[in-house]
N, CA, C and O of each residue as an XYZ file, in Angstrom:
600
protein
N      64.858    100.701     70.126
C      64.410    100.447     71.483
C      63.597     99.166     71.532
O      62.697     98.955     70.719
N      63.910     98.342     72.461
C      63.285     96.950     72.781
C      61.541     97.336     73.225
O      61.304     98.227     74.041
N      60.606     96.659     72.667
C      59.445     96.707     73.052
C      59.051     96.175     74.579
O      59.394     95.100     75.070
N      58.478     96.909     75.020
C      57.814     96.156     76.368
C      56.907     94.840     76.100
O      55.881     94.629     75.453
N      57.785     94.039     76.921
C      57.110     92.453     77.203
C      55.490     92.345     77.370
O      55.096     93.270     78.080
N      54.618     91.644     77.008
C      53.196     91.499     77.334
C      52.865     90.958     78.883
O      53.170     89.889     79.412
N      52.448     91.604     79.180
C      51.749     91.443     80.998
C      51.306     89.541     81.034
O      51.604     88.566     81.724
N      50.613     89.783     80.069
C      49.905     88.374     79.967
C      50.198     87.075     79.813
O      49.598     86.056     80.159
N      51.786     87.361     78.916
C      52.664     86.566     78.667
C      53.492     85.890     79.091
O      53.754     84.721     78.808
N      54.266     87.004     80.252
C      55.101     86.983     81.069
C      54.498     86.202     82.409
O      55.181     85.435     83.087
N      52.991     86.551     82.701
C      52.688     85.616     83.480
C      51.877     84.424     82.998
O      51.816     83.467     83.769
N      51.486     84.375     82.276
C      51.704     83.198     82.003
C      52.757     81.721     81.560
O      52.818     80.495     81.469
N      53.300     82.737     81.433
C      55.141     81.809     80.684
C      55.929     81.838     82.491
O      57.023     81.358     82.788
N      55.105     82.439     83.287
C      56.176     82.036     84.833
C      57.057     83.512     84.762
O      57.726     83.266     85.766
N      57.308     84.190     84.544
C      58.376     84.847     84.447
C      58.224     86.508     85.383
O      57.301     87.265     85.681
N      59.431     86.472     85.544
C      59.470     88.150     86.681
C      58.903     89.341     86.506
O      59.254     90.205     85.703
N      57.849     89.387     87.414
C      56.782     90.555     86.702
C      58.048     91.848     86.526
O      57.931     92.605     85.562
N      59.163     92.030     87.443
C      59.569     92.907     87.411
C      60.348     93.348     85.969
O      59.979     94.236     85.200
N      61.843     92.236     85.792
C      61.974     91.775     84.170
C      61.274     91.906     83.410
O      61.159     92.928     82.733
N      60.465     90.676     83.294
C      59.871     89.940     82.244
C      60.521     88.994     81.908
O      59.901     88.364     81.052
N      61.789     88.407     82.220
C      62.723     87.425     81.245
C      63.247     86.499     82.206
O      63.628     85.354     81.963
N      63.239     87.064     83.283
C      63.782     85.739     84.657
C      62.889     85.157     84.616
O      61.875     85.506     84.011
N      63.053     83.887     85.386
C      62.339     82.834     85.501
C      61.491     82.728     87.356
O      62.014     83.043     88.425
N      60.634     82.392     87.203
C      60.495     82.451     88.699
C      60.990     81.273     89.316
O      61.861     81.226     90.184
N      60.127     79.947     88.603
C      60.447     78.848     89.271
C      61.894     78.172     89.147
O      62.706     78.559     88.307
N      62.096     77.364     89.845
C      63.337     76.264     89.521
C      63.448     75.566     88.370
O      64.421     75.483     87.621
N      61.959     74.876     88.250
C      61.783     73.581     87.724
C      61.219     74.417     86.322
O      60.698     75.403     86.843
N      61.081     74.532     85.209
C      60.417     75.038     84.280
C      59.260     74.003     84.062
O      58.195     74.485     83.676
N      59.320     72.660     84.252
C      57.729     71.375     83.656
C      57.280     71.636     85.042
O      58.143     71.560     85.917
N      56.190     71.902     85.346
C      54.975     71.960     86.317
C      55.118     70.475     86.454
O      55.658     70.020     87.463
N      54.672     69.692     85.511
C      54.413     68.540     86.310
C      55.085     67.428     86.328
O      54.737     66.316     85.931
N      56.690     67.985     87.108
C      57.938     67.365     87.471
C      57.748     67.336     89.193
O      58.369     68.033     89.995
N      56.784     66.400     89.469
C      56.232     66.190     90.328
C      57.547     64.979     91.025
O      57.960     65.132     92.175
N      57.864     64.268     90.464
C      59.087     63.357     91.166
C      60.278     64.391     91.918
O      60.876     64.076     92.947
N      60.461     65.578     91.230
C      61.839     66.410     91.947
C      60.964     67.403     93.277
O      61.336     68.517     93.646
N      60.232     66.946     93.607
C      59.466     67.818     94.229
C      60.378     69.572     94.056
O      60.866     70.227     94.977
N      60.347     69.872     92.790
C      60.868     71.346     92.761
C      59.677     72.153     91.784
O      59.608     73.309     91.366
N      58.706     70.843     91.627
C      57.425     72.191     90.410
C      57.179     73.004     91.164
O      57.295     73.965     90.404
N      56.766     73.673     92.638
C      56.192     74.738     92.946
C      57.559     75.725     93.974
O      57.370     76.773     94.591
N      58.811     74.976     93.856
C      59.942     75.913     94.393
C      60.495     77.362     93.753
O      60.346     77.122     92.555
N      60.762     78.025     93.788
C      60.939     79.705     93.595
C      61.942     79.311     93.974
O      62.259     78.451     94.796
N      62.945     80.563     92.782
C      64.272     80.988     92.874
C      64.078     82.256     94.115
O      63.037     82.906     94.010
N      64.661     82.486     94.827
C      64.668     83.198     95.809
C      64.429     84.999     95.711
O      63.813     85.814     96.398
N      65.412     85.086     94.273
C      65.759     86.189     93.727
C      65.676     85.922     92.275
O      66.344     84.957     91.905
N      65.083     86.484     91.470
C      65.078     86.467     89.531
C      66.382     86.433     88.985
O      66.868     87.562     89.048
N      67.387     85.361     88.319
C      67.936     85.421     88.311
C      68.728     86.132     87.267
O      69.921     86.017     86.986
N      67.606     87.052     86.647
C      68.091     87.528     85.673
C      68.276     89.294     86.451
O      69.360     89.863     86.579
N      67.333     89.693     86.743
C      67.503     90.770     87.314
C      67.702     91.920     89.025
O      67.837     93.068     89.447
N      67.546     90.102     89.498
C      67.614     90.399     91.298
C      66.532     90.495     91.833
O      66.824     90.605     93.024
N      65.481     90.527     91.750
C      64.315     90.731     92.485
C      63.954     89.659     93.286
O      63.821     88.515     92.853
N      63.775     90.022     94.547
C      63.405     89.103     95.343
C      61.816     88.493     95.369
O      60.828     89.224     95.437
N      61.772     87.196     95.308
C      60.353     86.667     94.721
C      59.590     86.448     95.809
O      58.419     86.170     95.547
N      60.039     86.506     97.532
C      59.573     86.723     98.782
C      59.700     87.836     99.510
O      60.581     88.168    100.303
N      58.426     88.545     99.049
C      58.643     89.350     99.740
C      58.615     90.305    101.336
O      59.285     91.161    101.913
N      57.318     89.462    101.547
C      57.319     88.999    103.191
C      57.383     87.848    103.224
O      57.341     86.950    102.383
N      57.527     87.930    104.615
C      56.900     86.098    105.848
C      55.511     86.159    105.316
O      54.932     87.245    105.294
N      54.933     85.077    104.887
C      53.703     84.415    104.753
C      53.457     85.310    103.118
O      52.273     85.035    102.925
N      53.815     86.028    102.112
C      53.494     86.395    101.338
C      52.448     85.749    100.259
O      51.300     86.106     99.994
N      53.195     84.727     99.750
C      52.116     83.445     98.907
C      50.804     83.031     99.512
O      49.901     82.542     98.833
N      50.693     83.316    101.293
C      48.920     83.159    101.440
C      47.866     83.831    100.502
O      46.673     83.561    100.366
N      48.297     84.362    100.162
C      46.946     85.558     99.038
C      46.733     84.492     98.197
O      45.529     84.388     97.960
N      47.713     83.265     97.388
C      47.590     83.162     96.507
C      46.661     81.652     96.214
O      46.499     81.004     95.181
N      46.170     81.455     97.588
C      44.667     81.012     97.681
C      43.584     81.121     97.132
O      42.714     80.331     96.765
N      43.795     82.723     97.101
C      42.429     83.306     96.708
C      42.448     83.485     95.030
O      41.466     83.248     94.326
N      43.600     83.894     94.587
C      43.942     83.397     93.321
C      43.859     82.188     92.494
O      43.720     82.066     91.277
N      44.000     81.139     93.635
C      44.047     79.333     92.755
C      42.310     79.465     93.127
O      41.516     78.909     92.368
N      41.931     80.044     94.036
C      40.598     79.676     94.205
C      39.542     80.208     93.039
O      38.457     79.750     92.680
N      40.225     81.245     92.639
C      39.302     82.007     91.720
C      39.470     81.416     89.985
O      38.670     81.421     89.050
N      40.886     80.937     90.106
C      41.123     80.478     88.490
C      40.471     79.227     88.410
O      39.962     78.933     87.329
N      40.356     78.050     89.819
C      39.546     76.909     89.857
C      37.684     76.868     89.409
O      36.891     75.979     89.101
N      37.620     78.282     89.584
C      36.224     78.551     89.483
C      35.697     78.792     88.022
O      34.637     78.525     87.455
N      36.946     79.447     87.617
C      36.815     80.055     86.275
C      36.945     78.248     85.554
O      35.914     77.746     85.108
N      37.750     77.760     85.535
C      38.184     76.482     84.942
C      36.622     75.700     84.939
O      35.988     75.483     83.906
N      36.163     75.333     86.329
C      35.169     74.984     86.405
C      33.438     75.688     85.249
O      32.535     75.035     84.726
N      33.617     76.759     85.278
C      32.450     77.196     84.862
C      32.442     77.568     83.116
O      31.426     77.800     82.461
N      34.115     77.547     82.497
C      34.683     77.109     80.994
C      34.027     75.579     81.173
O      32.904     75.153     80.901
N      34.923     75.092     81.609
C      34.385     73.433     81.259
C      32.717     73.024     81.625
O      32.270     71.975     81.160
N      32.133     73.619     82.195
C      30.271     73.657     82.649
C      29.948     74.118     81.037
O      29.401     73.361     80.234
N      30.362     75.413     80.742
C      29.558     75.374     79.622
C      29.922     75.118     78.293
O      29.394     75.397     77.217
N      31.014     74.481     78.634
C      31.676     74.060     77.013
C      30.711     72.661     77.077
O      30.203     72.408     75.985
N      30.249     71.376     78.542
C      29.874     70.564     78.266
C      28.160     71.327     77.884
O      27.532     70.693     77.035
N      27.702     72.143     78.256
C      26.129     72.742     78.254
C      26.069     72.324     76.677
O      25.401     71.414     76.186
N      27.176     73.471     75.845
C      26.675     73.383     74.541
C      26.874     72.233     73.599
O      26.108     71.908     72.692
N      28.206     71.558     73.996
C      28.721     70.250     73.443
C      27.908     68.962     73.795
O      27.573     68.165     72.920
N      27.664     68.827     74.862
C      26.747     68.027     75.040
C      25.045     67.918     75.876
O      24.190     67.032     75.871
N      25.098     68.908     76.355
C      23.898     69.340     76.743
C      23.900     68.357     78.495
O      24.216     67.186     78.706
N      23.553     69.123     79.194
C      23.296     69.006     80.877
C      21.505     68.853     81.014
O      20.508     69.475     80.646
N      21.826     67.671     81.748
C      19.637     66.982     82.081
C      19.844     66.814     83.240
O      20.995     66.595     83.615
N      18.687     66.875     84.220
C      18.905     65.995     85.208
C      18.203     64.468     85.070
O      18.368     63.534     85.855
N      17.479     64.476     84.005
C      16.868     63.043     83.566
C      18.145     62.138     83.150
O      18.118     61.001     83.620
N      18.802     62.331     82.674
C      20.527     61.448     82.614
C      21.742     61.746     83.616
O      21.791     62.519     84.573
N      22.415     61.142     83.245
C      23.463     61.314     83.639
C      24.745     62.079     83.367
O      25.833     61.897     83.913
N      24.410     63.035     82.358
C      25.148     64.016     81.934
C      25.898     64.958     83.005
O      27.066     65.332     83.109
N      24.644     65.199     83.811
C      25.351     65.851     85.256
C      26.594     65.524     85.976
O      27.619     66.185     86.142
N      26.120     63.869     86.520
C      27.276     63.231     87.347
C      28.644     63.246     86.783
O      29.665     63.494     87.424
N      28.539     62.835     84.990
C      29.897     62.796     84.215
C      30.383     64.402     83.928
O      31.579     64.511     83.660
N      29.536     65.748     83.956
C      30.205     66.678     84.298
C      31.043     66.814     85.131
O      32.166     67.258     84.893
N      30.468     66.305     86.697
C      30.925     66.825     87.893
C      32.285     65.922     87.640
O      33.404     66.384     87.867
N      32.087     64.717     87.193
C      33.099     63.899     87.656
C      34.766     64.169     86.613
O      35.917     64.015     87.022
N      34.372     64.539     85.420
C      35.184     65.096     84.233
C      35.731     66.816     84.830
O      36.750     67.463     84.586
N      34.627     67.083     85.608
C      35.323     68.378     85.917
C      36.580     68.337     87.381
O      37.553     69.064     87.580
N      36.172     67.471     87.990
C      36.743     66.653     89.624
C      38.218     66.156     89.177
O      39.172     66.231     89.952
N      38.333     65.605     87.772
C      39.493     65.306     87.584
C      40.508     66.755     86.512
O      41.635     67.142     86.818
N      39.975     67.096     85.726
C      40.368     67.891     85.421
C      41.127     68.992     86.291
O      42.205     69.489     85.968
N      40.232     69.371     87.718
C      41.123     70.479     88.303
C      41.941     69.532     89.020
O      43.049     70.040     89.192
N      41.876     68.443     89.482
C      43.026     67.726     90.122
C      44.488     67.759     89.419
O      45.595     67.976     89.912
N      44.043     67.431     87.929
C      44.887     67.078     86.739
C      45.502     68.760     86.207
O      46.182     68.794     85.182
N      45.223     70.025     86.934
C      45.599     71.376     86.388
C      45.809     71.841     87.598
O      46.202     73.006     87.534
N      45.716     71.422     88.742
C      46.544     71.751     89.746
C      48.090     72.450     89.908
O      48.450     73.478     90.481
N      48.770     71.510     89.209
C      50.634     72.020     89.432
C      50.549     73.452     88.855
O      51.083     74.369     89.479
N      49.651     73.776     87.237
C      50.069     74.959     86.760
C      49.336     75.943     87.666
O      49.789     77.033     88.015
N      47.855     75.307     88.093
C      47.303     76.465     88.667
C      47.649     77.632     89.709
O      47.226     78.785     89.796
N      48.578     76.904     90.466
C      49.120     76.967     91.817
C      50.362     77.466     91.281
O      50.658     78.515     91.853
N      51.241     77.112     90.369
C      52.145     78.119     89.589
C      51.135     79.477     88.945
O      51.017     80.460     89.678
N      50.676     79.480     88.048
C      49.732     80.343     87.761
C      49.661     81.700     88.933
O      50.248     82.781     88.968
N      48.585     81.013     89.888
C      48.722     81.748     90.807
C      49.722     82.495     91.473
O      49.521     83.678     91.746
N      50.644     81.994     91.725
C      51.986     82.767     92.344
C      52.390     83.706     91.413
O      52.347     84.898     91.719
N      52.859     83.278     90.095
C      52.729     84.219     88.982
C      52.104     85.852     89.050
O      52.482     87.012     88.884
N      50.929     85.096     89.403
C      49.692     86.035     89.321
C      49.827     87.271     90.375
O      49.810     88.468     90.086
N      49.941     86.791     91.446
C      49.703     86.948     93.040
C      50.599     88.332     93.063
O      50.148     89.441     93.348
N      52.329     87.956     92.605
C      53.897     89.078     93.067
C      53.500     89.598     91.262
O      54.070     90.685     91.168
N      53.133     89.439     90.529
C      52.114     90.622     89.698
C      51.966     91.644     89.954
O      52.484     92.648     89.467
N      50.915     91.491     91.110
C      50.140     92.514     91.630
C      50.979     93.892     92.156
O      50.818     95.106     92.037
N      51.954     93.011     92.799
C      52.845     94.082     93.971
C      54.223     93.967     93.438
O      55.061     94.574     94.104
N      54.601     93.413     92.527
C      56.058     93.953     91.721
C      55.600     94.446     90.442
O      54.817     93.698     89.856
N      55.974     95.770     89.749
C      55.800     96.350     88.478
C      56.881     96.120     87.840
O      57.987     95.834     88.300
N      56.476     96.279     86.497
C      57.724     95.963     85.713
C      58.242     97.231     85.598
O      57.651     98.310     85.549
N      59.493     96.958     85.559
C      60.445     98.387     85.414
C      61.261     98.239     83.800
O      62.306     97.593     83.722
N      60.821     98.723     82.918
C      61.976     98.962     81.618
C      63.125     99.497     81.684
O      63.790     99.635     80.657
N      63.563     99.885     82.843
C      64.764    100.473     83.095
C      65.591     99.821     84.020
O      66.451    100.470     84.615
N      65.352     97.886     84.338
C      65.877     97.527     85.210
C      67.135     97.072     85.617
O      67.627     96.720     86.689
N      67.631     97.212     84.112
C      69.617     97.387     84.399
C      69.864     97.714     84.932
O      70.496     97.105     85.796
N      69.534     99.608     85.027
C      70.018    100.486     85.446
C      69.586    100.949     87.197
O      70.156    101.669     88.017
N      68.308    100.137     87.242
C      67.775    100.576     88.631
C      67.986     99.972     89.736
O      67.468     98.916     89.374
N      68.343     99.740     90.873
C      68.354     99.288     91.579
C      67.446     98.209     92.440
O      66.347     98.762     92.490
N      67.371     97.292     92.953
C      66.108     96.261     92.889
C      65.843     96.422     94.554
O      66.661     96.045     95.392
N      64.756     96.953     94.821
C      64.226     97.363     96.194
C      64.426     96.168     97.066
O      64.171     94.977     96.886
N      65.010     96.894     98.168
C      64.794     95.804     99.630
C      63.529     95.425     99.972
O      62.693     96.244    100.354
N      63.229     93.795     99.826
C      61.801     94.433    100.754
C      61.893     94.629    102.306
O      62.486     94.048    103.215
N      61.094     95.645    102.216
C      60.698     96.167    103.604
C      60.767     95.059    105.300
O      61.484     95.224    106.286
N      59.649     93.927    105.010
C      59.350     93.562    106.241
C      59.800     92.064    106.110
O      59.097     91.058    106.196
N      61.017     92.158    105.902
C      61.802     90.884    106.107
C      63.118     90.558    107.008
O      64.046     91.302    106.691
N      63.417     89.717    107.965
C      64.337     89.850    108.532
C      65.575     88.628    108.354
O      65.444     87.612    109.037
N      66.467     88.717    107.664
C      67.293     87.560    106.670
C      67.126     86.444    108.112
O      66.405     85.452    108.221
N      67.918     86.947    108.932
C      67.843     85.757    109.876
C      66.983     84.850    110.264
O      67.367     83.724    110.580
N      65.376     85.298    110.305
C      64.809     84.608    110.610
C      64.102     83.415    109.276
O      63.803     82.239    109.479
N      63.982     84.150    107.988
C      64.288     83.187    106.877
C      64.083     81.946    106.750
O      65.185     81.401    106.811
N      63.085     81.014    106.572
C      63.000     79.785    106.520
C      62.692     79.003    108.209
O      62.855     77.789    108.328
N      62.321     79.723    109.212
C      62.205     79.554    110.267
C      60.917     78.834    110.775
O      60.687     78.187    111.797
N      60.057     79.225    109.545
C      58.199     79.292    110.018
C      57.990     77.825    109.213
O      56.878     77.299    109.167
């Protein structure tokens, strides 16, 4: 019997919370910023069918997600400079924090915002080990026609 995939892995590597082995995005390099396709979604996993929209407006949550991993990023890099180099307000250690940290989340943006989405249809798709065999749920509050409308 095949082992169950790691939660942690799978989202972090991009991949179908439901699977584990589809891919979510189009583009696999985040920062293939010229095809404008780093933050496009396959519609459906193409390994196992799952639809990666599951309402109208679904990905708004995932605000609160880039917002929270930006914070975390921010307050790793605060105290990696605390102990590495130590924070004064008598120098300028401060300003080159803020400013090393200002580029950094600019510069971790594409994954974060992948990350997040990742993160986000996590929450509300489970993985199923039995997903050959199971059928891949309609979602509920979608109406095909209107689709790409908003």
């Amino acid at each position: 019997m095949k082992s169950k995939p790691s939660y942690v892995l799978s989202v972090l590597r991009n991949k179908c919370p439901r699977c584990r082995e589809g891919d979510l995005f189009l583009e696999k390099n985040a920062y293939a910023l010229k095809k404008s396709r780093y933050i496009k979604m396959h519609s459906n996993c193409p390994t196992c069918g799952q639809p990666t929209e599951i309402e109208v407006g679904f990905y708004y949550g995932t605000s609160y997600v880039s917002y929270a991993l930006g914070v975390a990023v921010s307050v790793a890099v605060f105290v990696a400079w605390w102990v590495l180099l130590g924070i004064s307000i008598d120098d300028n250690s401060l300003i080159w924090y803020l400013v090393v940290n200002s580029c950094l989340l600019v510069g971790l943006q594409p994954p974060l915002m992948r990350l997040s989405r990742s993160i986000w249809l996590s929450w509300f798709v489970k993985y199923d080990p039995e997903w050959k065999t199971h059928k891949v749920d309609a979602p509920e509050r979608i109406v095909k026609e209107q689709m790409g409308n908003w």
